[in-house]
C-alpha positions in Angstrom: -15.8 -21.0 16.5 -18.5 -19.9 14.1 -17.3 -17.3 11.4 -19.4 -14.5 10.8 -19.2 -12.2 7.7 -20.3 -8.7 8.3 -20.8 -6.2 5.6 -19.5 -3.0 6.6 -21.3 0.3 5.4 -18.4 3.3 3.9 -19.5 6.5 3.8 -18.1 10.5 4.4 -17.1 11.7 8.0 -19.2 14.6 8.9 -19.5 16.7 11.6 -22.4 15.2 13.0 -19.6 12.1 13.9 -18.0 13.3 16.4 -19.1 11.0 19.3 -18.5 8.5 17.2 -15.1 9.3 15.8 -14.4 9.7 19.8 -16.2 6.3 20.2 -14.0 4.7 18.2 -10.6 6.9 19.2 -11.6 5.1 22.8 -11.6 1.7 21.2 -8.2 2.0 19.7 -5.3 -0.1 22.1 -3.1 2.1 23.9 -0.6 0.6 20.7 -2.6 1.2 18.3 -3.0 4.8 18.4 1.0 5.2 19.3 1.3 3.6 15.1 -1.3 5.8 14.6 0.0 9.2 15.7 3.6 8.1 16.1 3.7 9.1 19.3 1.8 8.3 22.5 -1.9 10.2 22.5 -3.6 8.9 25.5 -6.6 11.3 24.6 -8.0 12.5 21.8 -8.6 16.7 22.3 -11.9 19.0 21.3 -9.6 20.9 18.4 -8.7 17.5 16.9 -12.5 16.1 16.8 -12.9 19.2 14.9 -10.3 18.8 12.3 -11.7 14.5 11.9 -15.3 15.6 11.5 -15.5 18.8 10.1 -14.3 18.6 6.6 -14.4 19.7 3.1 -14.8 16.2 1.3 -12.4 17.6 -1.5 -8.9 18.8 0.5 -10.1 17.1 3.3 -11.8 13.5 3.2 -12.4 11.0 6.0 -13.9 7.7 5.4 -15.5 5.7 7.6 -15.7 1.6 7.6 -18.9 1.3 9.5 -20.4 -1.5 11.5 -24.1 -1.7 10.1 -25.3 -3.8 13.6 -25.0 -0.7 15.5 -23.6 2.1 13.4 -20.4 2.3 14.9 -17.3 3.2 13.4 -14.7 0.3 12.9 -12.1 2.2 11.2 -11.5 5.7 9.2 -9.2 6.6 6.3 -8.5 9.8 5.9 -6.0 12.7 3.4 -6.1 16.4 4.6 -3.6 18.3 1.7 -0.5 19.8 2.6 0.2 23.4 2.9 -0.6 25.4 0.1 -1.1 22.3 -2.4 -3.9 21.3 -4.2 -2.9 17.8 -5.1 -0.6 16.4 -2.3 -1.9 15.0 0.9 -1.2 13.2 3.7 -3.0 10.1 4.1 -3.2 8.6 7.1 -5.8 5.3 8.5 -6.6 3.7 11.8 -9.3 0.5 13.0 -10.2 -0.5 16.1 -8.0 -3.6 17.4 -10.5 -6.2 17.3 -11.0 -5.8 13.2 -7.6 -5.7 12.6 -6.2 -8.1 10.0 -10.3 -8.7 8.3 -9.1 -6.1 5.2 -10.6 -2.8 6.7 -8.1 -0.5 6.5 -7.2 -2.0 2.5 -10.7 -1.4 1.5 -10.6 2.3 3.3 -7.5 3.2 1.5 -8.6 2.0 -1.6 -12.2 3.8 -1.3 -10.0 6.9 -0.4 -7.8 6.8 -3.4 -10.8 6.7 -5.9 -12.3 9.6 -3.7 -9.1 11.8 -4.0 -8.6 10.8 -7.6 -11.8 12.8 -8.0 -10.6 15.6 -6.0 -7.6 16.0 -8.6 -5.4 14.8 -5.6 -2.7 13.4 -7.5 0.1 12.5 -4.7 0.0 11.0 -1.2 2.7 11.2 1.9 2.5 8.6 4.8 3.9 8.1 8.0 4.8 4.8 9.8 6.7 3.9 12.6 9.8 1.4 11.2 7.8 -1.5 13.7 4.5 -1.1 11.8 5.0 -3.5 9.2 1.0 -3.9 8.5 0.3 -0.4 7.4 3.4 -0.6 5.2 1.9 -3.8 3.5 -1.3 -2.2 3.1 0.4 1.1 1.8 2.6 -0.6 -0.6 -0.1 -2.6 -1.7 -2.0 0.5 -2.5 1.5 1.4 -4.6 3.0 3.8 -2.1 6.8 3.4 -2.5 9.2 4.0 1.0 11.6 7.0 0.3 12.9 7.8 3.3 13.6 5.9 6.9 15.2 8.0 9.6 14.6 7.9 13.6 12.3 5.4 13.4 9.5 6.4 10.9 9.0 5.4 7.9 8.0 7.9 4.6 6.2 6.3 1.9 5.2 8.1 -1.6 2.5 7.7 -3.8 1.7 9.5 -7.3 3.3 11.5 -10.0 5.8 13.1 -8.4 7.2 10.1 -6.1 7.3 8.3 -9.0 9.8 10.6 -10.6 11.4 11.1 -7.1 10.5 14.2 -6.6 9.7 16.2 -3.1 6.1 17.3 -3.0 
């Protein structure tokens, strides 16, 4: 088998991306969006292509890994900020099954982080599910810390505050 290397293109979500932010949602393995969502989400609905595509680019960032052979998206990073803060977010990433384990979703994550930095987002929550040992190693690589495992899912911590052990 010949090995091809393919430079993927990052750049913002915007709302002009939803087909392909549904595209890609339809790519996903019925498994991969249950580590995604932590739950099963056969579909994805009009209300959440909303929230992926129409953002802010400083509370709200989505980054896309994309394919530059036909533009399509192979993976998206993403933090939306929590409640009434200005520097804690969420972070959560997802790529399509058949780039998984080629470094998308570390160089997403990374690209994110720099992007948030700018934002003056200064600490970062994620979500796993206990089985998803891959996002953890990309997470933890990252420097998110676990703090808390219950039910199944997994918290990990990022920043300032989860440093000194501190909620958010």
């Amino acid at each position: 088998m010949e090995a091809t290397c393919i430079l993927l293109q990052i750049r913002p979500v915007t709302r002009e991306d939803r087909g392909r932010v549904a595209e890609m949602y339809g790519r996903l393995s019925r498994d991969a969006r249950y580590q995604r969502f932590l739950h099963p989400k056969p579909r994805i609905t009009d209300d959440e292509l909303t929230f992926f595509t129409d953002i802010d680019h400083v509370r709200h960032e989505a980054l896309a890994a994309v394919d530059p052979r036909d533009g399509s998206f192979v993976g998206v990073a993403r933090y939306a900020t929590l409640g009434g803060s200005a520097t804690t977010a969420d972070l959560a990433f997802e790529v399509v099954d058949d780039w998984h384990g080629r470094g998308v979703a570390s160089m997403l994550v990374r690209h994110l982080l720099a992007r948030a930095a700018g934002n003056g987002i200064t600490d970062f929550i994620a979500l796993t599910l206990a089985d998803n040992g891959p996002a953890r190693t990309i997470l933890k690589r990252a420097g998110f810390r676990v703090v808390e495992s219950s039910h199944g899912v997994v918290e990990l911590r990022l920043g300032e505050r989860s440093a000194l052990g501190l909620a958010a």
